[in-house]
Backbone as CSV, one residue per row, in Angstrom:
resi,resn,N_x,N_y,N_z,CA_x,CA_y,CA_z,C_x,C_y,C_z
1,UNK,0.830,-1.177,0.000,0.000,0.000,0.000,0.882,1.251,0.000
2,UNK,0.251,2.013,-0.727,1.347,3.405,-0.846,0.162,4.930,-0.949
3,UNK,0.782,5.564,-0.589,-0.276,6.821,-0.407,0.507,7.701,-1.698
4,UNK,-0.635,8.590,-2.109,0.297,9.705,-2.988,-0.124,11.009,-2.942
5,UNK,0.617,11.931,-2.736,-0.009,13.228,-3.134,0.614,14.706,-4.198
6,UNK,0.181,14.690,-4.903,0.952,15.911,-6.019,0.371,16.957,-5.187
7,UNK,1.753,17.804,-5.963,1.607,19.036,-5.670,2.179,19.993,-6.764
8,UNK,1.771,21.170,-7.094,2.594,22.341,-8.105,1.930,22.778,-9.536
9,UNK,0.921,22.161,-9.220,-0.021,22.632,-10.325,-0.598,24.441,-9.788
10,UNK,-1.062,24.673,-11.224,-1.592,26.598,-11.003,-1.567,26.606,-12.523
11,UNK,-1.561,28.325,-12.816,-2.152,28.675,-13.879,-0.912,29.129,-14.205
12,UNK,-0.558,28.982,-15.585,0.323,29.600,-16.019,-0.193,30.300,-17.707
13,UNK,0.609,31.018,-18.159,0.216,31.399,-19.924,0.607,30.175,-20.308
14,UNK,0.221,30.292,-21.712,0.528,29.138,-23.234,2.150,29.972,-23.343
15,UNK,2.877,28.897,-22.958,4.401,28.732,-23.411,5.106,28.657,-22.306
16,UNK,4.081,28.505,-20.974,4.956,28.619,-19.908,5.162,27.261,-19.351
17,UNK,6.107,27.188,-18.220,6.441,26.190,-17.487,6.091,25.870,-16.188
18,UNK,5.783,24.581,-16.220,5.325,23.793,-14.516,6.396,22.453,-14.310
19,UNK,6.343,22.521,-12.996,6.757,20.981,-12.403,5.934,20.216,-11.494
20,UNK,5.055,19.679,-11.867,4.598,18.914,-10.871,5.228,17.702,-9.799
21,UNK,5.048,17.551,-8.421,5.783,16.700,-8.005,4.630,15.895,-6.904
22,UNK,4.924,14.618,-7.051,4.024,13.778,-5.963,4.816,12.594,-5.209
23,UNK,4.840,13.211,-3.960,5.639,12.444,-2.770,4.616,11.060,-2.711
24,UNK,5.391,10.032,-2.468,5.048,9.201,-1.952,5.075,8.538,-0.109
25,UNK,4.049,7.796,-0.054,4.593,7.280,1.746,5.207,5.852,1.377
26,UNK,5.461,5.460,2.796,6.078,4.023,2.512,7.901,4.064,2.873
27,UNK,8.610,2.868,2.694,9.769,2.467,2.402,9.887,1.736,1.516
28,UNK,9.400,1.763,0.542,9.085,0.429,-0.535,9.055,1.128,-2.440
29,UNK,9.560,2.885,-1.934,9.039,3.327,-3.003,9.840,2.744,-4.343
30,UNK,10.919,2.680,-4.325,11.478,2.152,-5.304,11.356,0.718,-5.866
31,UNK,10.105,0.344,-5.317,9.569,-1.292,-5.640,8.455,-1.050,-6.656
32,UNK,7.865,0.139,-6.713,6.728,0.575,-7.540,6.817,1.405,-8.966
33,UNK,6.540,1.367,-9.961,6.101,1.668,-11.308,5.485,3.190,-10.842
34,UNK,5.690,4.472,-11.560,5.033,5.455,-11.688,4.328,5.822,-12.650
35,UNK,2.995,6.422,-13.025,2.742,6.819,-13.924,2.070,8.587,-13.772
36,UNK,2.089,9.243,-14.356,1.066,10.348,-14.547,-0.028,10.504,-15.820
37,UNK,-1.122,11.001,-15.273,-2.594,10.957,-15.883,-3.104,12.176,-16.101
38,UNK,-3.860,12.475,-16.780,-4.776,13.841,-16.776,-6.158,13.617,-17.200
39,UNK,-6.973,14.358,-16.499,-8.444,14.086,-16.881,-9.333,15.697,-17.483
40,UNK,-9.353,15.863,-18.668,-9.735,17.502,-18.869,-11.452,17.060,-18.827
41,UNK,-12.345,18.683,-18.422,-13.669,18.346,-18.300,-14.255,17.754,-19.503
42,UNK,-15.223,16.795,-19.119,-15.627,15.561,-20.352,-15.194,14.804,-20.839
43,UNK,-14.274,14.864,-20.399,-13.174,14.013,-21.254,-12.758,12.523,-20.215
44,UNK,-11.838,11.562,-21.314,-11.254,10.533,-20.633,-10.130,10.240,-19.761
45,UNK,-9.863,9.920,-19.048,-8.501,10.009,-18.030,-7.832,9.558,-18.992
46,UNK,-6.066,10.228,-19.420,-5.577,9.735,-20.203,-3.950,9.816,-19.584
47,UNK,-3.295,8.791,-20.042,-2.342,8.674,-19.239,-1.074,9.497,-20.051
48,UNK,-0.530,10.106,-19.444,0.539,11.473,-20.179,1.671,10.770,-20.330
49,UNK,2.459,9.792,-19.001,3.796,9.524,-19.140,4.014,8.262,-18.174
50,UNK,5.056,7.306,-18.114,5.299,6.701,-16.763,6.772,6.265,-16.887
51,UNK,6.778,5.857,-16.037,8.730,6.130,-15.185,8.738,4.038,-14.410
52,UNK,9.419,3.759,-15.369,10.570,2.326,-14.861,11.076,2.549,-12.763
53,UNK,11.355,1.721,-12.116,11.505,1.791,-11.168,12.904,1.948,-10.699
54,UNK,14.004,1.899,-12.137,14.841,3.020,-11.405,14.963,4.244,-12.084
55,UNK,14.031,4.581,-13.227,14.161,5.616,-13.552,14.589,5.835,-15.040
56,UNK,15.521,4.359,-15.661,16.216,4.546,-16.652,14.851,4.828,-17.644
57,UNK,13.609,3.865,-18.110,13.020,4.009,-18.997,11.382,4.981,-18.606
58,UNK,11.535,5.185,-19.845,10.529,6.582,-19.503,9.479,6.262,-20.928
59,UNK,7.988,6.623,-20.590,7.235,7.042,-21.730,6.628,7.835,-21.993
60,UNK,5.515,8.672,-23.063,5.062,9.836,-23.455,3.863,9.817,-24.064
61,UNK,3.083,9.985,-23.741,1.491,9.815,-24.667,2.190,11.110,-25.897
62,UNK,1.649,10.618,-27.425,1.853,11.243,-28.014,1.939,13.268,-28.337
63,UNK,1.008,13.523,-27.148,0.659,15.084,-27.729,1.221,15.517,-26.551
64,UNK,2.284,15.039,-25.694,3.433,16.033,-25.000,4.372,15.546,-24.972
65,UNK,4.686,14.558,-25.626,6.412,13.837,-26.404,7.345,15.383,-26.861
66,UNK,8.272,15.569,-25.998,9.018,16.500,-26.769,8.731,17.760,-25.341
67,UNK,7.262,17.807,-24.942,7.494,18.964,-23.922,7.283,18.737,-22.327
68,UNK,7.297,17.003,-22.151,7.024,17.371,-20.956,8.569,15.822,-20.488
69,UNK,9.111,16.088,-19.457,10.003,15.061,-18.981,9.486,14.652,-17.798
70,UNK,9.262,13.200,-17.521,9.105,12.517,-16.154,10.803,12.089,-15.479
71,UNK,10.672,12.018,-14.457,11.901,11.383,-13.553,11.434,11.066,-12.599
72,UNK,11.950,10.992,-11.203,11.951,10.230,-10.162,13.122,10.682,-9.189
73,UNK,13.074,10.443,-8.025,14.100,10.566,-6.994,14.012,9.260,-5.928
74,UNK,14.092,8.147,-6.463,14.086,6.874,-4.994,14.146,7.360,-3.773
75,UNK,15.408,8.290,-3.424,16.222,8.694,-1.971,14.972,9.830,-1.551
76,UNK,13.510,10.110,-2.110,12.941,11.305,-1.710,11.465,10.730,-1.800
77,UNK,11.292,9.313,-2.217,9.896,9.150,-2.506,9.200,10.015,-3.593
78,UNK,9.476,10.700,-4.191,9.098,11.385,-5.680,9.421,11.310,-6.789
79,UNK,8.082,10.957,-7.963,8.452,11.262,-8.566,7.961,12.571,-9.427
80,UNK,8.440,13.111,-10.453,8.277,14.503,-10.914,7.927,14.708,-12.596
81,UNK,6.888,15.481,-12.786,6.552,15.692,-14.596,6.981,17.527,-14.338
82,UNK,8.118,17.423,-15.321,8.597,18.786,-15.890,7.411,19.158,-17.291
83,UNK,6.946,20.232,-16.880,5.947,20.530,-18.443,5.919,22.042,-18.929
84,UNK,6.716,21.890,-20.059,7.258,23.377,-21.158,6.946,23.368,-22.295
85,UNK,6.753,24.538,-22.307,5.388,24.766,-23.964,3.968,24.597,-23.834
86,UNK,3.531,24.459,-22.291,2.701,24.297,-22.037,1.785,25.282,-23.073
87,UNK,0.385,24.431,-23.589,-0.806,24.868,-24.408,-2.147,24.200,-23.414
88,UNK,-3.037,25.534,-24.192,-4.674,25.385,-23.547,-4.781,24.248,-23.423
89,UNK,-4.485,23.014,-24.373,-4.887,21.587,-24.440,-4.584,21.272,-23.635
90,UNK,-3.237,21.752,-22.340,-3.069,20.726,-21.261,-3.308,21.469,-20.159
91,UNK,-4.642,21.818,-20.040,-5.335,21.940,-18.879,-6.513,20.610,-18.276
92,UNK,-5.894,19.967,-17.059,-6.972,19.185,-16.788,-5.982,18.966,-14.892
93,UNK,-7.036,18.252,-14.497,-6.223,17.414,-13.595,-5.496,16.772,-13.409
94,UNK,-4.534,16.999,-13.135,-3.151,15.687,-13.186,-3.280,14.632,-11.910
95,UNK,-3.299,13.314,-12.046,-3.020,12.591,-11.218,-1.701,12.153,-11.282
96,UNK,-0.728,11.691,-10.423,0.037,10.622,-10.254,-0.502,8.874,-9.846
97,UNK,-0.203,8.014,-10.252,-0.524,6.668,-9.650,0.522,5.966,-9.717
98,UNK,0.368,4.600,-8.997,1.570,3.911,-8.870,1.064,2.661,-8.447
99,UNK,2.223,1.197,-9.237,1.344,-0.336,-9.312,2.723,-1.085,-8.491
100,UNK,2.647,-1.975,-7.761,4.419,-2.459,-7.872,4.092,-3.823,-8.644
101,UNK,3.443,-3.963,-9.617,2.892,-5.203,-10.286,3.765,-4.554,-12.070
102,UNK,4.364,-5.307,-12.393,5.441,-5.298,-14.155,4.486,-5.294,-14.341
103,UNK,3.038,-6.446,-14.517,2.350,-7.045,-15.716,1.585,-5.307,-16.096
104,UNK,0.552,-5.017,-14.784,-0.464,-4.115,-14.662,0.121,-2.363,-15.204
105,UNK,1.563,-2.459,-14.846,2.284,-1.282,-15.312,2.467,-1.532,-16.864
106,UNK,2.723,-2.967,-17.605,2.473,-3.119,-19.075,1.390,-2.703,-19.521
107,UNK,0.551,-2.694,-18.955,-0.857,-2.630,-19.206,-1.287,-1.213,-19.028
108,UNK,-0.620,-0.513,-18.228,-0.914,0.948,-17.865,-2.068,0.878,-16.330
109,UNK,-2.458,-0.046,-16.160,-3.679,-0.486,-14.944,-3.263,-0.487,-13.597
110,UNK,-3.299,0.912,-12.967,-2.590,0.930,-11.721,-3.336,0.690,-10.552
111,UNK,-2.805,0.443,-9.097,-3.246,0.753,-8.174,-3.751,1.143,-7.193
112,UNK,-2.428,2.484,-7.445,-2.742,3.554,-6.122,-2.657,4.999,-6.620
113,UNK,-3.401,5.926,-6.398,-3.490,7.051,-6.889,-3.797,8.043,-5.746
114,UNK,-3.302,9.473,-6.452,-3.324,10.617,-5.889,-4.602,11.567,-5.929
115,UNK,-4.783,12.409,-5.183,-5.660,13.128,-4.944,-6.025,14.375,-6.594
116,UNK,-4.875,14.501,-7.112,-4.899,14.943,-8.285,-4.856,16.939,-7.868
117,UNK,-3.976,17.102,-8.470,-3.849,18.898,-8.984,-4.112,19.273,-9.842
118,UNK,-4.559,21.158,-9.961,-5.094,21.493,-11.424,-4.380,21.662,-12.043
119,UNK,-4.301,21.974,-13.348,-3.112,22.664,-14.072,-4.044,23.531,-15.219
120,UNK,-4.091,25.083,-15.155,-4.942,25.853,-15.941,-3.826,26.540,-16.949
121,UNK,-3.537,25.944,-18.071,-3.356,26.966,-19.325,-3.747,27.996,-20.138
122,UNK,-3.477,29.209,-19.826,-4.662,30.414,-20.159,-3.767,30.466,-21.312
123,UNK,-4.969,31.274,-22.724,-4.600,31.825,-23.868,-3.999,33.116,-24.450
């Protein structure tokens, strides 16, 4: 069991920059798969990026490949989505979640999730 909570979402203009970061609880963090999600109004929860458990491999939903970087810190329980060039399109809620299951992290089908932050892109 693992708790999560992001934090660092707000409003920024179209071209600006955020870091979101979501601590984890536990001693076990580096046993678990990360991913980050966003849910805009009406829309489907869609998963933005997720992070290997030490960090080396990383992925990108197609429409922020190029502007947004995930990482991780084991020694801090966090991990972190850097997001630049931010556009109107990526305004929604960001979740973090996290599986310590390979198969369910192949799958994208996580566990444990965060309370979720906003992130408002004005025009």
């Amino acid at each position: 069991q693992v708790q999560l909570v992001e934090s660092g979402g707000g409003l920024v203009q179209a071209g600006g920059s955020l870091r979101l970061s979501c601590a984890a609880s536990g001693r076990t963090f580096s046993s678990y798969f990360m991913g980050w999600f966003r849910q805009a109004p009406g829309k489907e929860r869609e998963c933005v990026s997720d992070i290997s458990l030490s960090g080396s491999t990383t992925s990108y939903a197609d429409s922020v490949k190029g502007r947004f970087t995930i990482s991780r810190d084991n020694t801090k329980n966090t991990v972190y989505l850097q997001m630049n060039s931010l556009k109107p399109e990526d305004t929604a809620v960001y979740y973090c979640a996290a599986t310590n299951d390979y198969y369910k992290y192949r799958k994208v089908r996580y566990d444990y999730w965060g309370q979720g932050t906003q992130v408002t892109v004005s025009s």
